[in-house]
matplotlib code that plots the C-alpha trace (Angstrom):
import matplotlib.pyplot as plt

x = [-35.0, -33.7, -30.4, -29.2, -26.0, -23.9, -22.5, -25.4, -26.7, -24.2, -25.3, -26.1, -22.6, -21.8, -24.4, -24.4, -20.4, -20.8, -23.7, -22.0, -25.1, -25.6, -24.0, -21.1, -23.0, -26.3, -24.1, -22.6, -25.5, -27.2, -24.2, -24.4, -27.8, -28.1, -25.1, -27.1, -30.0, -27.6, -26.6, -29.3, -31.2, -28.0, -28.5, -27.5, -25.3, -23.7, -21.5, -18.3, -15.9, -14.1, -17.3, -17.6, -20.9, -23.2, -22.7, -20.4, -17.4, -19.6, -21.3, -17.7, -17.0, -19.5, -19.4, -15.7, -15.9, -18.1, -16.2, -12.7, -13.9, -15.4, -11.8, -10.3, -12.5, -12.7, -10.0, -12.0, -14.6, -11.3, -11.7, -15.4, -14.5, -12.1, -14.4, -16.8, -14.0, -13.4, -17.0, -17.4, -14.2, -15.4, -18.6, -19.3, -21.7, -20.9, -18.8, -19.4, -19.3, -16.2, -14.7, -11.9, -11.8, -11.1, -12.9, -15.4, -16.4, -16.1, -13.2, -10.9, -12.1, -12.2, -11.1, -10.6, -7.1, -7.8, -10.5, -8.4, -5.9, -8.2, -10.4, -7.6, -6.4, -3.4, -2.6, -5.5, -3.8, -4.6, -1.1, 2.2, 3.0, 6.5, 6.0, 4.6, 2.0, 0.8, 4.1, 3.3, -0.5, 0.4, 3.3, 1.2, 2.5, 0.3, -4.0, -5.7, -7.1, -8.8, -10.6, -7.5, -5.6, -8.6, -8.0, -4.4, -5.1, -8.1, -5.5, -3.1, -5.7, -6.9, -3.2, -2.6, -6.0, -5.1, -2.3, -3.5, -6.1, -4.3, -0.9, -4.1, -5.9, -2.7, -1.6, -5.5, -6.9, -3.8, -4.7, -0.9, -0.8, 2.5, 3.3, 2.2, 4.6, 7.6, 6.9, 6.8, 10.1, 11.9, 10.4, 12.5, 15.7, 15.5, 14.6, 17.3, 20.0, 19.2, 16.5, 13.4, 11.3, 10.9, 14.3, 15.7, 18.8, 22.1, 21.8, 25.0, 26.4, 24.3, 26.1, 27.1, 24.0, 21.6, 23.5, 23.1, 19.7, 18.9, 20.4, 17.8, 14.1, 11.4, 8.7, 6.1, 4.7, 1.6, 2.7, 3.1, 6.2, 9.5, 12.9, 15.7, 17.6, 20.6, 18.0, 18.6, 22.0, 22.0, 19.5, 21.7, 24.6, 22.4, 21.0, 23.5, 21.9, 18.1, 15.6, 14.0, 10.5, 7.9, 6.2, 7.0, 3.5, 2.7, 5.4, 4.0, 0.7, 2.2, 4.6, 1.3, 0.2, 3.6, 4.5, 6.8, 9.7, 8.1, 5.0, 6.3, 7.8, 4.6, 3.4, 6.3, 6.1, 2.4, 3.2, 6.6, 4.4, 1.9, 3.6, 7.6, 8.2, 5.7, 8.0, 11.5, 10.5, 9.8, 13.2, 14.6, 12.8, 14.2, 18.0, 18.1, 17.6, 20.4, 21.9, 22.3, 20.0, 19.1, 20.5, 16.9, 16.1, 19.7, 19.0, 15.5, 16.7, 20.0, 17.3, 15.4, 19.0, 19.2, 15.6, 15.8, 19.5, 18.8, 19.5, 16.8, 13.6, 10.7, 11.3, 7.9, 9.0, 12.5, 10.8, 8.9, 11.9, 13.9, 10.9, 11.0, 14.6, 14.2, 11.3, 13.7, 16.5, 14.2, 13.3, 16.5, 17.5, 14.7, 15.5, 19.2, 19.1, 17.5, 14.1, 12.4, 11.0, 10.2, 6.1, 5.5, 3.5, 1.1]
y = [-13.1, -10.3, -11.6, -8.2, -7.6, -4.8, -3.2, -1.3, -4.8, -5.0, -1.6, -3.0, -4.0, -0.3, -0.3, -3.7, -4.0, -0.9, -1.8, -4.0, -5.2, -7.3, -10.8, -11.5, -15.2, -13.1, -10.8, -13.7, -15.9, -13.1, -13.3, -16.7, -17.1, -14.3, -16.2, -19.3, -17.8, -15.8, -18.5, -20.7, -17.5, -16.5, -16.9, -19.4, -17.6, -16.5, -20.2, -19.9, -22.3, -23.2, -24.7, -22.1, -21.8, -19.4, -15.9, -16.8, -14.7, -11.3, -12.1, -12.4, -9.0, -6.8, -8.0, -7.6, -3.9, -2.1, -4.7, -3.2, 0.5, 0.2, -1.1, 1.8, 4.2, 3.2, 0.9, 0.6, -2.1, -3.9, -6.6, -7.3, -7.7, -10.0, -11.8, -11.9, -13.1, -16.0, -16.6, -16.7, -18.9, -21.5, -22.2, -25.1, -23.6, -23.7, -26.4, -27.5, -24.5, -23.6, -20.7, -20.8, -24.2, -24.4, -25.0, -21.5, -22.2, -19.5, -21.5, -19.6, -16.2, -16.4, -13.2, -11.1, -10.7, -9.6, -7.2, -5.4, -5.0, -3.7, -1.5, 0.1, 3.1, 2.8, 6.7, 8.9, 12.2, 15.4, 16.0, 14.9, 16.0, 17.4, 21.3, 22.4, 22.8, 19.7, 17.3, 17.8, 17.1, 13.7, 12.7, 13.1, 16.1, 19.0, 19.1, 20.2, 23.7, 23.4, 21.6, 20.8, 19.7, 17.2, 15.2, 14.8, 13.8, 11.4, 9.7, 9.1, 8.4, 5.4, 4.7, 3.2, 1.8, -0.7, -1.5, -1.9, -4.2, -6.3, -6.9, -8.3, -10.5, -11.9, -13.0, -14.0, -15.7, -17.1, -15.7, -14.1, -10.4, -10.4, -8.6, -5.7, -5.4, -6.6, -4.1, -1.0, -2.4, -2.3, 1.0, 2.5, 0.5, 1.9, 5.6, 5.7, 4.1, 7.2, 5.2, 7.0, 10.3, 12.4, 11.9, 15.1, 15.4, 13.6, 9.6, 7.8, 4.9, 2.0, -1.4, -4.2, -5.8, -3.2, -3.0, -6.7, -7.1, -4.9, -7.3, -9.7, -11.0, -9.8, -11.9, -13.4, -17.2, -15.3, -13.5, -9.5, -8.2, -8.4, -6.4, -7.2, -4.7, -6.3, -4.8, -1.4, -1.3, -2.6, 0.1, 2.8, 2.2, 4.1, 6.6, 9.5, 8.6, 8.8, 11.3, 13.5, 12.0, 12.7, 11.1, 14.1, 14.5, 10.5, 10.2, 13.0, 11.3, 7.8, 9.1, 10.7, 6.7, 6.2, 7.4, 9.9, 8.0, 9.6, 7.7, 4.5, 3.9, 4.3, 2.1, -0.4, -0.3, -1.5, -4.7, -5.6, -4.6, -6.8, -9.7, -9.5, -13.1, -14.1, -11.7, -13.1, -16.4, -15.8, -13.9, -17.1, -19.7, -17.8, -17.5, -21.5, -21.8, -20.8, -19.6, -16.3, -13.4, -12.8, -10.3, -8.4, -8.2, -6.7, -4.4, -3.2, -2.6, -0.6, 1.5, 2.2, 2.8, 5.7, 7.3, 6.8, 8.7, 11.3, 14.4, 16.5, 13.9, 14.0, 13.7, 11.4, 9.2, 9.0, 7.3, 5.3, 4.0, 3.5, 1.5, -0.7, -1.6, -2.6, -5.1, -6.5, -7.2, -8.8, -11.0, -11.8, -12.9, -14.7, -16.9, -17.0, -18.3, -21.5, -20.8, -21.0, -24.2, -24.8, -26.3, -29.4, -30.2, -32.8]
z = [-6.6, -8.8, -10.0, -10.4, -8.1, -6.9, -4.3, -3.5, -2.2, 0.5, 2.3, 5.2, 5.8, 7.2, 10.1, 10.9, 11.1, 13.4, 15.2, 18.2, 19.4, 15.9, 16.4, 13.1, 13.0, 12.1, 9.6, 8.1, 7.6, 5.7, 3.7, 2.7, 2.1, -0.4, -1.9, -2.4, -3.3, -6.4, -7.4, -7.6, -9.3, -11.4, -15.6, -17.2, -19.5, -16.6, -16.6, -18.5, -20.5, -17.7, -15.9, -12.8, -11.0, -12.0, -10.6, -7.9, -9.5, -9.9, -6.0, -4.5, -6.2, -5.2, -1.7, -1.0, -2.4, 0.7, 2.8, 1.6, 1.7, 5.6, 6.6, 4.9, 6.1, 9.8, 11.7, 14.7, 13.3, 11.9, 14.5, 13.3, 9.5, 10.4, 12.7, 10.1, 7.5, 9.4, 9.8, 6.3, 5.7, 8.3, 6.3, 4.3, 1.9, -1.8, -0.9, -4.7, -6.6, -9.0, -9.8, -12.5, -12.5, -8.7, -5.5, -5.0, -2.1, 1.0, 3.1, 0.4, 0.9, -3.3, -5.7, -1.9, -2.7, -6.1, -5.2, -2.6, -5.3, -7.3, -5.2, -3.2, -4.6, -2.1, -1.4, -2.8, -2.8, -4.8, -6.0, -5.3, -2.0, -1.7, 0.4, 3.7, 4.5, 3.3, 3.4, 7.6, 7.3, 5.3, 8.0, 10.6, 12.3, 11.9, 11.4, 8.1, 8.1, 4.4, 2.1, 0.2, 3.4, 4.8, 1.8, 2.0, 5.9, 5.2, 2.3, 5.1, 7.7, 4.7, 3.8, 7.3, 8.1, 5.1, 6.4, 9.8, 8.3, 5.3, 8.3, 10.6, 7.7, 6.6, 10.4, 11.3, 8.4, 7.2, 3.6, 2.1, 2.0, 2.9, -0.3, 1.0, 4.2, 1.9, -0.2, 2.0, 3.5, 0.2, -0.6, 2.6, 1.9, -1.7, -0.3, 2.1, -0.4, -2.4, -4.8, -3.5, -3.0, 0.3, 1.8, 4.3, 5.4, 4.9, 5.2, 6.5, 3.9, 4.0, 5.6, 3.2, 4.1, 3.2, -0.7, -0.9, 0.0, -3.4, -5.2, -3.9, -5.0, -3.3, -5.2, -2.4, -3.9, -4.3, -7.6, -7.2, -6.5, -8.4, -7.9, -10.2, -10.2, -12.8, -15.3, -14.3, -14.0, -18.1, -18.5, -16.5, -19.0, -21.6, -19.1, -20.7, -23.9, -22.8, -24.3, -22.0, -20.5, -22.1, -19.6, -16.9, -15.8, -15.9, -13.6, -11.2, -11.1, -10.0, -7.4, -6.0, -5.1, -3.1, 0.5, 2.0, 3.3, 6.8, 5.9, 4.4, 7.8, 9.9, 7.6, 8.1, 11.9, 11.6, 9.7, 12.2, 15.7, 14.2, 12.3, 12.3, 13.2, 10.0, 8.1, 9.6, 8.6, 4.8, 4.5, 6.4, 4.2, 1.4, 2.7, 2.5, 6.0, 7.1, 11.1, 10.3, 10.1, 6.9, 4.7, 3.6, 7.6, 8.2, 5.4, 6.5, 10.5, 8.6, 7.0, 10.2, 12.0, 9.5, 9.2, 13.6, 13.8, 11.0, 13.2, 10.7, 10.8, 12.3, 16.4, 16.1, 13.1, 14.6, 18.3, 15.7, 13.6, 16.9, 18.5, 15.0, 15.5, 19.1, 17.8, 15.1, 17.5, 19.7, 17.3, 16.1, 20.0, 19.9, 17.0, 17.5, 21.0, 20.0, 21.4, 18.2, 17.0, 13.2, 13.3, 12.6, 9.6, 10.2]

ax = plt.figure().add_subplot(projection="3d")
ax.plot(x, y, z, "-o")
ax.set_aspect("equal")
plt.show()
């Protein structure tokens, strides 16, 4: 077997995940017999200090690539990825390899977090959106009519297939995305405190719960995200004594990778329809267990009070924001009138 790998070897992936008619078992043991076969085939030189298997590392990578790109690119054959992902994660092969000193094997899904990191370019846009036409194509309220304007569209048509698909990986195969959702819910309590981009209209004051919750850590046990924001109020005591950025057009580019506030909450209503009790019960571990609803989840359904009785939105992101806070306070009823039992752990 050539021992020469890339994504290119994983082509089948598009037709067969699309083809109905092929079973996920027959996708999946393709899968994992090429991986075998990699590996037994892989160089030598391929092992490193730390004693990994052979060519494990680079097989996981150019696998999860095409994988990451067909749930971007197409939400419908969602359910079959994540059919196959648990397929995968069932199986016992490579029950002995290592990778980075660890178990390797496929029952951890190894370096898929990382490669969607990686490989997702989160909001491809052209430019930084901020003026009609375009702002509507990217918030969903009006079709492209050029070149220029099917991008934008097909960056937000991507933008919330992801989302779609890391809110149902996280909830299905138990692997922790959650970073993701916790971070588009602190992006729209920073935009509508006045921290953000994209924000129409006048905003009423945000509660006492929404200004705490900025003083709080957002940092998932998986490693990604930190907000402190102490540091910037040391670094907005000099702020009057800052040179100008030089950095104007750097700064351009990056905001062209984050949403519209419009956008950020679409993408927000994804991850509570599809997993706001998962969410609910991090921001509880976190608040010490304690009877009252936590201070971040207060600050999040303040935010999408705002965005859903902001008199100059969008009439379809205010129904969405307004159908977001009716989920939250369910959930809160839920867990406040005792219903909810804490699992055991066996």
């Amino acid at each position: 077997m050539n021992n020469s790998l890339d994504t290119h070897s994983f082509n089948f992936l598009a037709t067969t995940l699309c083809d109905p008619d092929i079973s996920i078992d027959e996708i999946a043991t393709k899968i994992l017999t090429t991986s075998v076969q990699y590996a037994q085939s892989a160089a030598k030189n391929d092992r490193t200090t730390l004693g990994d298997t052979p060519g494990i590392e680079s097989f996981y990578w150019s696998l999860w690539k095409p994988l990451v790109d067909l749930a971007e690119e197409n939400e419908t054959i969602h359910e079959r990825i994540i059919a196959l992902l648990l397929a995968l994660k069932s199986s016992n092969v490579g029950s002995d390899w290592k990778l980075f000193s660890k178990h390797g094997g496929w029952r951890e899904l190894p370096v898929l977090r990382v490669a969607i990191c990686d490989y997702w370019n989160v909001l491809d846009l052209p430019y930084d959106v901020t003026e009609e036409p375009a702002l509507s194509v990217l918030e969903g309220d009006a079709p492209s009519t050029n070149s220029e304007l099917a991008h934008i569209a097909k960056a937000r048509t991507e933008y919330l297939n992801m989302h779609h698909f890391l809110s149902r990986l996280w909830k299905e195969t138990g692997i922790d995305f959650s970073d993701y959702g916790l971070t588009i819910m602190e992006h729209i309590v920073k935009t509508c405190a006045g921290g953000g981009r994209q924000w129409e209209g006048h905003l009423a004051d945000m509660s006492t719960g929404a200004e705490d919750s900025m003083e709080m850590d957002f940092t998932t046990d998986t490693d990604r995200l930190v907000h402190v924001d102490s540091e910037d109020e040391e670094n907005d005591e000099d702020e009057d004594f800052a040179p100008a950025d030089e950095n104007e057009d750097d700064n351009e580019e990056e905001n062209m990778n984050h949403p519209t506030l419009n956008l950020a909450v679409e993408a927000a209503s994804i991850w509570i329809n599809c997993c706001a009790e998962e969410l609910y019960q991090i921001l509880y571990q976190r608040s010490g267990f304690s009877n009252a609803v936590p201070v971040n989840w207060l600050a999040w359904k303040n935010a999408f009070k705002n965005v859903a009785n902001n008199s100059e939105g969008r009439a379809r992101i205010m129904t969405i924001a307004k159908s977001v806070v009716d989920k939250m306070e369910n959930i809160e009823r839920y867990r406040l009138d005792g219903l909810y039992v804490e699992p055991i752990s066996v």
